[in-house]
C-alpha positions in Angstrom: -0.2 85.2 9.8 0.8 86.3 6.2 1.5 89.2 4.1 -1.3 90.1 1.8 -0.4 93.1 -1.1 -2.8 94.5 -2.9 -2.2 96.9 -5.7 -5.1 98.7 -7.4 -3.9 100.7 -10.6 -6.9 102.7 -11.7 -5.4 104.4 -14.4 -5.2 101.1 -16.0 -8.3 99.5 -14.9 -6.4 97.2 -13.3 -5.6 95.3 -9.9 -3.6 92.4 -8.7 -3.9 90.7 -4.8 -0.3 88.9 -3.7 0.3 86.5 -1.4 2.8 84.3 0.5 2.0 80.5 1.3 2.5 80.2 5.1 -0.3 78.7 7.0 -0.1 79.0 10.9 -2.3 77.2 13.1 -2.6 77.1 17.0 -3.2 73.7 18.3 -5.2 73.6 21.8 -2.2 72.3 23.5 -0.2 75.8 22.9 1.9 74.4 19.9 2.2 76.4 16.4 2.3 74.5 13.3 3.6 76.6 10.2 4.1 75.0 6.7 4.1 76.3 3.4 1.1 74.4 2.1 -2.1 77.5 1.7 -3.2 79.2 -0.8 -4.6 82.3 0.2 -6.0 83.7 -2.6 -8.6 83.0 -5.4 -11.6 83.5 -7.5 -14.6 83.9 -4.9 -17.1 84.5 -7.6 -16.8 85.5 -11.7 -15.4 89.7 -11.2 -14.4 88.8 -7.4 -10.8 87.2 -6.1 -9.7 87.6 -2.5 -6.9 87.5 -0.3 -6.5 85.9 3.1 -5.1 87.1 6.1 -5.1 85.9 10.1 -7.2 83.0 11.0 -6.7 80.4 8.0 -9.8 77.7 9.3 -12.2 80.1 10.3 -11.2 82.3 6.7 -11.7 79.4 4.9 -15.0 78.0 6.7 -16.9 81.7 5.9 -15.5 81.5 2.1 -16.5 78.3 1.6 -19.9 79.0 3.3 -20.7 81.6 0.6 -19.0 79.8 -2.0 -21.6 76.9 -1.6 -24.7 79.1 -2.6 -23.2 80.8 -5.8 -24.7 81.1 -9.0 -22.4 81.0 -11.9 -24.7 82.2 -14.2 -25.8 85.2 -12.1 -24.2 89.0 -12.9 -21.8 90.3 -10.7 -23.7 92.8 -9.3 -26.4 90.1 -8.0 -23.6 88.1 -6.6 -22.1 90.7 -4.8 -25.4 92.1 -3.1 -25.7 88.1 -2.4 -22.3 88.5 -0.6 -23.4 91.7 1.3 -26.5 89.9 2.4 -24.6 86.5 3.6 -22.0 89.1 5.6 -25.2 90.4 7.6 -26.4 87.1 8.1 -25.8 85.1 11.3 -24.8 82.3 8.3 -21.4 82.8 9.6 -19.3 83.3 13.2 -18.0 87.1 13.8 -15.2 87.9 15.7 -12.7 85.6 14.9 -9.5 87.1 14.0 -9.2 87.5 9.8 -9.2 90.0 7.4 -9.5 89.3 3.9 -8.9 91.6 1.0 -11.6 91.4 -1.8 -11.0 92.8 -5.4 -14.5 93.5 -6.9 -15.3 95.3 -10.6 -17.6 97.2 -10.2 -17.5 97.8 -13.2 -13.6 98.5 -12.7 -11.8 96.9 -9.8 -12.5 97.9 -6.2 -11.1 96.9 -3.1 -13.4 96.0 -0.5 -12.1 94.8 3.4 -13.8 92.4 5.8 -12.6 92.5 9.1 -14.2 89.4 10.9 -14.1 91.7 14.2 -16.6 94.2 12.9 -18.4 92.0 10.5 -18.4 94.4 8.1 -17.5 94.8 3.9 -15.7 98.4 3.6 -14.8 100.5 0.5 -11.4 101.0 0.3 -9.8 103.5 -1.9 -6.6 103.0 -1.5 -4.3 102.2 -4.3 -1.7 99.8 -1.7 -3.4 98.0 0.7 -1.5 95.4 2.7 -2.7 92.8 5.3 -1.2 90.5 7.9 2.1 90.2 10.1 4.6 90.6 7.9 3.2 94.3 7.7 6.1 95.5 10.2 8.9 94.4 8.0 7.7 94.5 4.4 5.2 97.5 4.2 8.6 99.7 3.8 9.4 97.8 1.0 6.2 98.0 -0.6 4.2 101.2 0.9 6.6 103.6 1.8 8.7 103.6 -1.3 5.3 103.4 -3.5 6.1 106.6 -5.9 9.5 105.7 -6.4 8.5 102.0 -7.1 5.3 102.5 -9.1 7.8 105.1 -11.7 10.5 102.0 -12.3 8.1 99.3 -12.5 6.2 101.8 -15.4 9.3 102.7 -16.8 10.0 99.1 -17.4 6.9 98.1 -18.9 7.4 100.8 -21.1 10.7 99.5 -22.0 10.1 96.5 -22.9 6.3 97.2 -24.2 5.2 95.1 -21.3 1.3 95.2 -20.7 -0.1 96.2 -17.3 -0.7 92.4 -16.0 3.5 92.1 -15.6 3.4 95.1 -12.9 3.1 92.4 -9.7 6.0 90.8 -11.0 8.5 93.2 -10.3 6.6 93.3 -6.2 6.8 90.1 -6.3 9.9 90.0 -7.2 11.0 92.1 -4.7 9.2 90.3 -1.9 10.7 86.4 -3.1 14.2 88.2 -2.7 13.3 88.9 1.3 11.0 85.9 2.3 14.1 83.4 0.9 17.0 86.0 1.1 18.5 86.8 4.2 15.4 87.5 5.8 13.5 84.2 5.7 14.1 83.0 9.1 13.3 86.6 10.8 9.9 86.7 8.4 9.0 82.6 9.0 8.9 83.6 12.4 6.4 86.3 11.9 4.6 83.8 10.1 5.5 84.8 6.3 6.9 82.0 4.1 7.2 79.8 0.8 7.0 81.8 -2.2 4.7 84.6 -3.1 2.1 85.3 -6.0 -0.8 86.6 -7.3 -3.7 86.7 -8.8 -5.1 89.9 -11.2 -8.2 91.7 -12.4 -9.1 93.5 -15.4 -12.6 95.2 -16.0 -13.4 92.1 -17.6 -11.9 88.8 -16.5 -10.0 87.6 -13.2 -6.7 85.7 -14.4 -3.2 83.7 -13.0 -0.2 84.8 -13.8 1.3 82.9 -16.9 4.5 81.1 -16.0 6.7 83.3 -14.1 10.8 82.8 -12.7 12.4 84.3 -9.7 16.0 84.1 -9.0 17.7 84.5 -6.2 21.4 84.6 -6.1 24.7 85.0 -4.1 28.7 85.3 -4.7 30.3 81.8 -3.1 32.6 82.6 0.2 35.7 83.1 -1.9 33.6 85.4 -4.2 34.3 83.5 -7.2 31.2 81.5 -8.3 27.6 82.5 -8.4 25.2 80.1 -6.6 21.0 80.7 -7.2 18.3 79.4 -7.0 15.5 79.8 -9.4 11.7 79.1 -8.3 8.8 78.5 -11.1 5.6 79.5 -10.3 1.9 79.3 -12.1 -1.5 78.3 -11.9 -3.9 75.6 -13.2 -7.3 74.6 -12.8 -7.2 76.1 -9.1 -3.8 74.7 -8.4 -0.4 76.7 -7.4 2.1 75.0 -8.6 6.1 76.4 -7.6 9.6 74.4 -8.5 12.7 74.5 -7.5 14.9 74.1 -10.7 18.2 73.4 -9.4 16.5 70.9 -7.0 14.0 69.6 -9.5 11.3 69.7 -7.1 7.5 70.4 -7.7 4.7 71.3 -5.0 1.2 71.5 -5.9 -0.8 73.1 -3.3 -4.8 74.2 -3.7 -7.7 75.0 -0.8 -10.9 73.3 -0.7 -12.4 77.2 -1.3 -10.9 77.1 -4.9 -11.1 73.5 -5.7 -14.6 72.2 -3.5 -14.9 68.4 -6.1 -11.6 67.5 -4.0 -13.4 67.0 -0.6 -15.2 63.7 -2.4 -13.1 63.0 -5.0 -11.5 59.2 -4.8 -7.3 58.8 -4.0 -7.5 57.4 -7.4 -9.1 60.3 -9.2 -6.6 62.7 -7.2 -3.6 61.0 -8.4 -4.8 60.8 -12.2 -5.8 65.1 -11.8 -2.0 65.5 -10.6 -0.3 63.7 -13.3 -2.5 65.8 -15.8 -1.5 68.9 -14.1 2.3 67.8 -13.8 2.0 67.3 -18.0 0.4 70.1 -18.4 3.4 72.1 -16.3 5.8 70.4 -18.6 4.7 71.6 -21.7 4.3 75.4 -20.6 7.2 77.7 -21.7 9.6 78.0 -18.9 8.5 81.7 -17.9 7.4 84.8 -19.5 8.9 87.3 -16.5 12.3 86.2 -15.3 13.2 88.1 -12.1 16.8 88.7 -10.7 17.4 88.6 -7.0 20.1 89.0 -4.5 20.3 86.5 -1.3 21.7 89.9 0.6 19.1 92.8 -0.8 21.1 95.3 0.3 24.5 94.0 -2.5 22.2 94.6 -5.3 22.9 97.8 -7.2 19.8 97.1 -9.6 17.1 94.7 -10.7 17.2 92.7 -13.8 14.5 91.3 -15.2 13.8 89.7 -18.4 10.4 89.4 -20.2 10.0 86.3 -23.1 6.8 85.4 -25.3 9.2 83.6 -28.2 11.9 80.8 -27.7 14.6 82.8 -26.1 15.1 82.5 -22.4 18.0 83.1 -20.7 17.2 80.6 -17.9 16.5 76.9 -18.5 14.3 74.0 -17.0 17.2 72.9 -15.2 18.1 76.5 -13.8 21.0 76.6 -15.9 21.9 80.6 -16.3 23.0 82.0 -20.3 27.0 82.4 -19.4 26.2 86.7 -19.8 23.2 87.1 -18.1 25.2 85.3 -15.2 28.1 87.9 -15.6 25.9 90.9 -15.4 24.2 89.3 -11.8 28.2 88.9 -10.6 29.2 91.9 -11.7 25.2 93.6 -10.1 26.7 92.1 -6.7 29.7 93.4 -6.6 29.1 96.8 -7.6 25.9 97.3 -5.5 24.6 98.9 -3.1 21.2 100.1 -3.8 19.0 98.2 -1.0 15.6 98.9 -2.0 
């Protein structure tokens, strides 16, 4: 239960795997659980992240299985025919329900697909791959309007003489406007929830994002005052870390598969690793993507977006919106009617 994007740009040497945060688990006694608490994707090895869908404990068993016997100092090519050997191997149970989307270079990035069912690690080719349950509402979004989508997100860059690494942000822009738009109960019930993000690969490193903002905004009743909301997301040490501004909330969430010390590590050792994480959050800038939203996707006659590496922002800590930038989101509302 998710929705797994991932987006190989060739051209650029480049590819990025997106995720939501929505674990769902089925407890003996027929009952789902679904909370916003997993992070699904990672570095699996140094040139390797991954995305998970379906089964989240048996996922996350084979990972960390693997995970155990890696050799940091060993190429990439050793670890990977190390991976192909360990997916033959009886070192793990097939047939449980998971797929999980790999991003190997090779020397450029490749995707690679393991369906649990088949027990096998496939080639994929495709540019757009996308995994999981919300596949029935989102792949429109983000597979059928590919061309159109892949020439504004390019033309933007361009624009604003953006590198390559800022291309998931528009996506995920998109996809934070349905999963906490008008669409978040319809997609939480198809198991797709919390925020999204991702995680990117060059042909020579595997990064996080940098600091990135997403807005998401509506006109009051009376059409007179703009309410948003504005969510914070990055990444530290193997920790995603999203806020609410306007609420000044924080939640930290990790995976024993991207941070294995945790399983022994003492309560009091935990707590002093969150407060360093929470300082370090503190001092980052604010964002270096800010996204604009609509609530409603379909009153939004375009996408604004703004891209920051000095000291101006146009959103603060506090989600406190520059007086103009607000105007041009009121006046976005009420004149559109794109609906991507």
């Amino acid at each position: 239960m998710t929705y797994i994007v991932g987006i190989n740009k060739k051209d650029h040497k480049f590819s990025a795997i997106i995720s939501d945060i929505m674990l769902s688990i089925d407890y003996p006694n027929g009952i789902q659980m679904r909370a916003n608490t997993g992070l699904k994707t990672g570095l699996l090895f140094k040139g390797c992240i991954y995305g998970i869908s379906g089964d989240w404990e048996a996922s996350k068993k084979f990972l960390l299985g693997f995970k155990k016997s890696v050799n940091k100092d060993n190429s990439i090519s050793d670890n990977f025919k190390e991976f192909n050997k360990y997916i033959e191997s009886n070192a793990w149970e097939k047939g449980k329900g998971f797929k999980i989307l790999f991003s190997v270079r090779n020397p450029n990035p490749e995707f690679y697909i393991l369906d649990s069912k088949i027990g096998k690690l496939e080639l994929c080719k495709d540019s757009i791959v996308t995994l999981g349950s919300g596949k029935e509402i989102l792949d429109k979004l983000v597979t059928e309007s590919k061309v159109y989508l892949n020439k504004y997100i390019m033309r933007k860059l361009e624009e604003h003489k953006a590198p390559i690494v800022y291309y998931p942000c528009f996506l995920c822009l998109w996809l934070m406007e349905r999963i906490l738009g008008i669409e978040s109960k319809y997609l939480a019930q198809k198991g797709v929830g919390g925020v999204f993000h991702f995680s990117y690969q060059t042909d020579t490193k595997e990064c996080p994002p940098t600091p990135l903002v997403y807005v998401i905004s509506r006109l009051s009743a009376a059409r007179d005052k703009l309410e948003s909301k504005a969510y914070r997301t990055l990444f530290v040490c193997g920790f995603l870390i999203y806020e609410v501004l306007q609420e000044k909330k924080m939640y930290i969430i990790t995976s024993e598969v991207e941070r294995r010390d945790l399983i022994g590590m003492s309560d009091e050792d935990k707590k002093r690793l969150i407060a360093e994480i929470k300082d370090y959050v503190d001092k980052q800038p604010i964002y270096y993507f800010c996204g604009f939203g609509m609530h409603d996707h379909k009153n939004r006659g375009y996408y604004a977006a703004h891209f920051s590496c000095n000291e101006k922002k146009v959103i603060d800590k506090d989600g406190n919106i520059q007086e103009d930038f607000e105007k041009n989101i009121i006046r976005n509302i009420k004149e559109g009617k794109l609906g991507i």
